[in-house]
C-alpha positions as CSV (number, residue, x, y, z in Angstrom):
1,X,139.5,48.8,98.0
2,X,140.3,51.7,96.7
3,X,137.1,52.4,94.7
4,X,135.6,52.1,98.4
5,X,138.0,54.7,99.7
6,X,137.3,57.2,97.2
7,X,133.5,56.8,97.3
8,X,134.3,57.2,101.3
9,X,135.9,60.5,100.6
10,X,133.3,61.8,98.3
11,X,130.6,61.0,100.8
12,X,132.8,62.3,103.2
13,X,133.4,65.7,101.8
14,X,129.6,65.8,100.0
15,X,128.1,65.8,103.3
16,X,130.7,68.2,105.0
17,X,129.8,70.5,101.7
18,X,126.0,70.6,102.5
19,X,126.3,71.0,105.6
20,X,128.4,74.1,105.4
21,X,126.2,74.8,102.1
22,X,122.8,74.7,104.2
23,X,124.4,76.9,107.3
24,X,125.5,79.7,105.0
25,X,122.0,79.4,103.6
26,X,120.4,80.2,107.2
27,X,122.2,83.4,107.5
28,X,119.5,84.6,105.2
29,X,116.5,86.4,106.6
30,X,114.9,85.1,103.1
31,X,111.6,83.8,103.9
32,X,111.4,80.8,101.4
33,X,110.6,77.3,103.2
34,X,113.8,76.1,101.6
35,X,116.0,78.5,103.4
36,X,114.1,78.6,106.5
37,X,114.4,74.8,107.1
38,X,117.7,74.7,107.2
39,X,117.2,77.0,110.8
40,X,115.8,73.8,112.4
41,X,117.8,71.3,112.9
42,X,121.1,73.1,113.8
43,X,121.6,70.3,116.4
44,X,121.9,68.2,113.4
45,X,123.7,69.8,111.2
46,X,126.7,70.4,114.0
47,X,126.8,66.7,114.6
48,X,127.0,65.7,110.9
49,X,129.4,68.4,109.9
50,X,131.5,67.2,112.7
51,X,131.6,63.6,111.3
52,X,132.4,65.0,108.4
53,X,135.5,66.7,109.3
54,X,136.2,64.3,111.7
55,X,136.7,61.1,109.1
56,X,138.2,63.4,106.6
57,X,141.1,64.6,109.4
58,X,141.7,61.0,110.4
59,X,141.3,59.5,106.7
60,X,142.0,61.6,103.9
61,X,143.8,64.8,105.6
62,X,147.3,65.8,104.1
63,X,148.4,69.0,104.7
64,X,147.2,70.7,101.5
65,X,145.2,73.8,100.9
66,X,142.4,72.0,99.7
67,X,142.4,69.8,102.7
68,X,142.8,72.7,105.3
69,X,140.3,74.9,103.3
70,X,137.5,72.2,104.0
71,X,138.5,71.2,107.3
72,X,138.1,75.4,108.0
73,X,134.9,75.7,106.1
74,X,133.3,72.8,108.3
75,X,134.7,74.0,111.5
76,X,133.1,77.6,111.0
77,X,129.9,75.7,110.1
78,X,130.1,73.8,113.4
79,X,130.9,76.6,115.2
80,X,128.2,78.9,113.8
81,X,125.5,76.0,114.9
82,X,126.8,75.7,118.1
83,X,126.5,79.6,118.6
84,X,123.0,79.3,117.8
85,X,122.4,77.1,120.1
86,X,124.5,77.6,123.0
87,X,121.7,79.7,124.6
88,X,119.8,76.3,125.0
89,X,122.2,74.6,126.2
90,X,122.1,74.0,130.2
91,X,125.7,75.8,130.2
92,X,124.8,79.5,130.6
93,X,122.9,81.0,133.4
94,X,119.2,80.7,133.1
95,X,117.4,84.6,132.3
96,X,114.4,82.5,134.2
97,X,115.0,82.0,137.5
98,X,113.8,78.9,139.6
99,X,111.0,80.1,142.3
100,X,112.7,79.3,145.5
101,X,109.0,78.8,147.5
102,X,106.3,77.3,145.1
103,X,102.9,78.8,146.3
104,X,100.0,77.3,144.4
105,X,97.3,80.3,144.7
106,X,100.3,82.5,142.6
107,X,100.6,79.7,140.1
108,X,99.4,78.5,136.9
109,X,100.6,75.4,135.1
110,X,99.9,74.5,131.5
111,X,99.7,72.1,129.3
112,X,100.4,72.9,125.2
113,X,99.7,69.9,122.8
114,X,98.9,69.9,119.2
115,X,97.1,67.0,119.6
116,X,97.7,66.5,115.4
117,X,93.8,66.3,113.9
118,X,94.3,63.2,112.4
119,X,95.2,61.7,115.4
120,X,92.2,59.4,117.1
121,X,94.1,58.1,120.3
122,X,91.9,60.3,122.4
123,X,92.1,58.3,125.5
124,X,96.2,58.0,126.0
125,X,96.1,61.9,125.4
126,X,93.5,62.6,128.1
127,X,95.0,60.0,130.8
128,X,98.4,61.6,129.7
129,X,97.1,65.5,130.3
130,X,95.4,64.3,133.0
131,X,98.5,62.8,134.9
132,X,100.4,66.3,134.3
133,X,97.1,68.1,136.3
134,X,97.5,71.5,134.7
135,X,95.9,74.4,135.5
136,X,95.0,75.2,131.9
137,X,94.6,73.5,128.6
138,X,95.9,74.8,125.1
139,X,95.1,72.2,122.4
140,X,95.8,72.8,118.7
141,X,95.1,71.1,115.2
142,X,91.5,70.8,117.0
143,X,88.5,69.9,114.6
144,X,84.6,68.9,115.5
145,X,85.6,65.3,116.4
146,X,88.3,66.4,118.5
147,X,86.3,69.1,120.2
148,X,84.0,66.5,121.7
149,X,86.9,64.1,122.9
150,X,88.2,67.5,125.0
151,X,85.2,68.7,126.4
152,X,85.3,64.9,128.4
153,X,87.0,67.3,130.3
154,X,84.2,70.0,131.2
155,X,83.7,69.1,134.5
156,X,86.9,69.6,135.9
157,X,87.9,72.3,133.3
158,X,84.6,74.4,133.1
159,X,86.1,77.8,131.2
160,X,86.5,76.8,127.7
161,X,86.9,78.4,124.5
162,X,87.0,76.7,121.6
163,X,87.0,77.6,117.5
164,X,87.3,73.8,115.5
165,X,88.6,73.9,112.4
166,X,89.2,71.3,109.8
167,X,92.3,72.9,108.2
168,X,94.8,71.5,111.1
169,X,94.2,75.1,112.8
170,X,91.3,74.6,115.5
171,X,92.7,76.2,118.8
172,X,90.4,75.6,122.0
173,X,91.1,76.3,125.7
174,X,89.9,74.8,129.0
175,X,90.8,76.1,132.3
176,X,89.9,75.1,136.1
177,X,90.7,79.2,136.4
178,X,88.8,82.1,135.3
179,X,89.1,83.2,132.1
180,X,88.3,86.8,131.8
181,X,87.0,88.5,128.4
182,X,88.2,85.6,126.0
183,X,88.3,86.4,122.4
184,X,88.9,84.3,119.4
185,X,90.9,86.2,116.7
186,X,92.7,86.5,113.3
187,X,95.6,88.5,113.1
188,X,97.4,88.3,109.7
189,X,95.4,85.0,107.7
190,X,91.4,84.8,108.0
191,X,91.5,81.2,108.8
192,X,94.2,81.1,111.3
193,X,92.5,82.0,114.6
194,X,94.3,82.4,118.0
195,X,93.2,83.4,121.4
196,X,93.7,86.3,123.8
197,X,92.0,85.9,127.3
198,X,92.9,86.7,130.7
199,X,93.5,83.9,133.2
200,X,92.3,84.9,137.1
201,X,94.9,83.2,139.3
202,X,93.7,81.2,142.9
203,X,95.2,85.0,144.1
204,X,93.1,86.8,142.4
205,X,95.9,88.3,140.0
206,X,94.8,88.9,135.9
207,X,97.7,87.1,133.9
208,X,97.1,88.1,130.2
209,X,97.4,84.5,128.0
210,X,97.7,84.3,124.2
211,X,97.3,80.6,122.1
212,X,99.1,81.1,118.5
213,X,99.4,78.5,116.1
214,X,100.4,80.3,112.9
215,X,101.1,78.4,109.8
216,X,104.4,77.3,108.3
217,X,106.0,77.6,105.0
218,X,105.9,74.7,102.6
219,X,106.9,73.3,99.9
220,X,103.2,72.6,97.8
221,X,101.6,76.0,99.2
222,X,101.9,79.2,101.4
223,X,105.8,78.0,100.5
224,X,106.7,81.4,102.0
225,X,107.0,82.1,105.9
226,X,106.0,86.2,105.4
227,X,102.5,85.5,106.9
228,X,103.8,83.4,109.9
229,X,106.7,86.1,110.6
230,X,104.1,88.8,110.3
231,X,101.6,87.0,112.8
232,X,104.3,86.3,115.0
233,X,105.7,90.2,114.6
234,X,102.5,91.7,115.5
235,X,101.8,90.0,118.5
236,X,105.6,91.0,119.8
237,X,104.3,94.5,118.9
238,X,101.0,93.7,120.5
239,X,102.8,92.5,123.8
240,X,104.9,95.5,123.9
241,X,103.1,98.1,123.8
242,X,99.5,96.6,125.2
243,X,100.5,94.5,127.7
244,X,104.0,95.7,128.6
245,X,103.6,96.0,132.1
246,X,101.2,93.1,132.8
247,X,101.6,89.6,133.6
248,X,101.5,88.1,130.2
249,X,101.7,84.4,129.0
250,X,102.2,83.3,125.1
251,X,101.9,79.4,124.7
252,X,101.6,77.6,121.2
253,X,103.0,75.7,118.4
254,X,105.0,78.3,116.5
255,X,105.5,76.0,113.1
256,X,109.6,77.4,114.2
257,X,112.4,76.4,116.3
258,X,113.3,78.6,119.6
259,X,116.6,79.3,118.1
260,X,115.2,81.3,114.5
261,X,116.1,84.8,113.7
262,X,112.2,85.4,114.1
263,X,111.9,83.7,116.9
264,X,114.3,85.7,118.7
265,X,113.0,89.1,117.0
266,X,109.6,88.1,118.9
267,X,111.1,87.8,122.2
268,X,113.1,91.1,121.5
269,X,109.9,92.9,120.3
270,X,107.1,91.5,123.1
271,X,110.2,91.9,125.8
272,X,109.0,88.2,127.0
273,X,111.7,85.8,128.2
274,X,111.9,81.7,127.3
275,X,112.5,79.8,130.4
276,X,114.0,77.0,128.4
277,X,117.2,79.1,128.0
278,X,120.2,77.7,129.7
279,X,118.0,74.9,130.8
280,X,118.1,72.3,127.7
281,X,116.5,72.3,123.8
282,X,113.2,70.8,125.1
283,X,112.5,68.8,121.3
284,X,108.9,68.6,120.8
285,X,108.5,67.6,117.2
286,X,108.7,64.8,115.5
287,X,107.7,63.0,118.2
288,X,107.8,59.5,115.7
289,X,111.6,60.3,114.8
290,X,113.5,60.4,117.1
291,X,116.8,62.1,115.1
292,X,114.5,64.8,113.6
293,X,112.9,66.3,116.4
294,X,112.8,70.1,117.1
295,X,111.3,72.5,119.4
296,X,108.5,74.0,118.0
297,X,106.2,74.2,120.8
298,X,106.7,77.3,123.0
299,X,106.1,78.8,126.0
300,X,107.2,82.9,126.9
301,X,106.3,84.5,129.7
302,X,106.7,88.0,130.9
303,X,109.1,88.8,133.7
304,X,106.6,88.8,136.4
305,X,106.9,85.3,137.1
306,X,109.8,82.5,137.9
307,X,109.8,79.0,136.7
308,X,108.1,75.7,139.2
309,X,108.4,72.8,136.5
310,X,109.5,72.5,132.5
311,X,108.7,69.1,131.1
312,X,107.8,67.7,127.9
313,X,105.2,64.8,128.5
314,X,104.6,61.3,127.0
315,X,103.6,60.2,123.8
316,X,99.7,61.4,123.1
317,X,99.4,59.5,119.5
318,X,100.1,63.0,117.7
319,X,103.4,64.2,115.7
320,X,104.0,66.4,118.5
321,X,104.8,65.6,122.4
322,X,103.0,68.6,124.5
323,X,104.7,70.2,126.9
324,X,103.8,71.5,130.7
325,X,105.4,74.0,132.1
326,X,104.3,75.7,135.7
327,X,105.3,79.6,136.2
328,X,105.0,81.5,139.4
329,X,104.1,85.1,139.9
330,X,105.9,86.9,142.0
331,X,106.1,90.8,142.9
332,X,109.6,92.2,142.4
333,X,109.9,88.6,139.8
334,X,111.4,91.5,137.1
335,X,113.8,93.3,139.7
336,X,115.7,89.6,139.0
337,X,114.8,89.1,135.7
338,X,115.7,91.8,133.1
339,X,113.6,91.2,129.9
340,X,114.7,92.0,126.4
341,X,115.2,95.5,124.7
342,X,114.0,95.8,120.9
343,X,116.7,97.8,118.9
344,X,116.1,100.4,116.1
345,X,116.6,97.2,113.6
346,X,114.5,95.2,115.4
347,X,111.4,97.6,115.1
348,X,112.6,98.6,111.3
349,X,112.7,95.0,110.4
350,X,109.0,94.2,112.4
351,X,108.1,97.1,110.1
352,X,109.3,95.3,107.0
353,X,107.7,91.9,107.9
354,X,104.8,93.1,108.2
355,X,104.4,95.3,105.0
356,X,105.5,92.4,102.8
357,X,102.6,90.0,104.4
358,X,100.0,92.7,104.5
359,X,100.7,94.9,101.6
């Protein structure tokens, strides 16, 4: 019994360790995938390390300065997570508010899905984007034989734009509205496209939209997230200064949790707000495992509009559920809606991203 006990307590305080060892490892900016993963599953990580502590206060707890020195170092972890985030949580007030009046000529609705390119279950993840009846389509991880499962759509989504890849990076777009001046782009990696079109609304008002889907960092290549922090960097500074004071939409898998530093240097630098913010976490990835799951897919908005509906649909087949979400514009919208302010660090460290990536 007491071989058991002690194997208990070394479990016990080995996973207490790591997880305290892998939260003081996310306080680094570093971009290696090792210390970048631990910034996704701070959900986790709180509920583990509070197990931890937990069994060691009720089993193995004595009073003594190692016990009260791990008990500390497991409650800052826990704490740290939890600050991290809190501003997901439905406990703080919402920056997006809820449009009181829904009017359908100043709305759009959209679905994102990486529909994963591997993925052949082409008829549950048309009858399931068909049930959410968006107004616009933004499908990722799209290649040739994926391309023609999407355009079944054509007739009731005549604006497309499509680029299929093979590499897990094809983007394309269908729209029942408008799209004005679409353009297919690479920012920071040549085989990493992304889109930038406007989007006519039923009112006749240009809402600027942008599909990303930069790559991650990994452990057998591109094990480095520079080039994804740069991508996402630019088009903050892109935002900012180009499209500052027009309706503007960014929608796409982000290979990154809502709750990273660069995340939330993007929302600083583009000035866009994240209407999932005091309204709930939103997990969209893995969608086979259900205790690993993370938000990866995104949607930020300017603060011309307020928010109709935030959902993340059924199962499609793919590794990812996509998510619809239905925004609102609305004049005097940013009068109620302050957005984000870069500071000097924030446009110093931009800088600094995107010199390592490009230089």
């Amino acid at each position: 019994m007491s071989y058991v006990w002690t194997v208990l307590q070394v479990a016990t305080v080995t996973l207490g360790l790591s997880m305290a060892g892998g939260t003081a490892l996310s306080l680094s900016h570093h971009p290696h995938w090792f210390v970048r993963g631990w910034d996704f599953p701070r959900p986790l990580i709180a509920g583990l390390a509070a197990l931890s502590g937990g069994i060691y206060a009720l089993a193995f707890y004595e009073g003594g300065t190692w016990d009260t020195g791990f008990l500390v170092l497991v409650g800052g972890a826990i704490a740290w997570q939890l600050r991290r985030i809190a501003p997901y949580l439905p406990l703080l007030q919402a920056p997006v508010e809820w449009a009181r009046q829904p009017r359908p000529e100043s709305s759009i609705r959209i679905v994102t899905s990486n529909v994963m390119q591997d993925n052949d279950q082409f008829q549950t993840w048309l009858d399931v984007v068909r049930a959410a009846d968006p107004d616009l389509i933004l499908a990722l991880e799209v290649d040739e034989v994926w391309e023609a499962a999407l355009l079944d759509l054509r007739d009731e989504y005549p604006h497309v734009v499509s680029e299929p890849q093979d590499n897990f990076y094809g983007i394309m777009i269908l729209s029942r509205l408008p799209l004005i001046e679409p353009e297919v782009r690479t920012v920071v990696e040549d085989d990493i496209p992304s889109v930038r079109t406007g989007v006519e609304l039923r009112n006749g008002t240009t809402v600027h939209f942008f599909g990303v889907h930069p790559r991650p960092p990994e452990p057998i290549r591109d094990n480095h997230a520079e080039e994804r922090d740069a991508e996402v960097v630019l088009l903050g500074q892109e935002i900012k200064v180009t499209d500052g004071d027009r309706p503007t939409i960014v929608a796409g898998d982000f290979n990154d949790v809502a709750w990273s530093h660069t995340t939330d240097l993007f929302v600083q630098l583009s000035g866009l707000l994240d209407p999932r913010q005091g309204r709930g976490i939103y997990n969209t990835f893995h969608a086979n495992w259900p205790l690993f799951r993370f938000p990866l897919d995104h949607i930020f908005h300017s603060n011309h509009f307020k928010l109709v509906d935030l959902s993340v649909l059924d199962h499609v087949g793919s590794d990812h559920f996509p998510v619809c979400t239905e925004l609102q514009y609305e004049w005097g919208a940013s009068e109620d809606q302050p957005e984000p302010e870069p500071t000097t660090a924030h446009v110093e460290e931009a800088r600094d991203k995107v010199q390592r990536a490009t230089g």
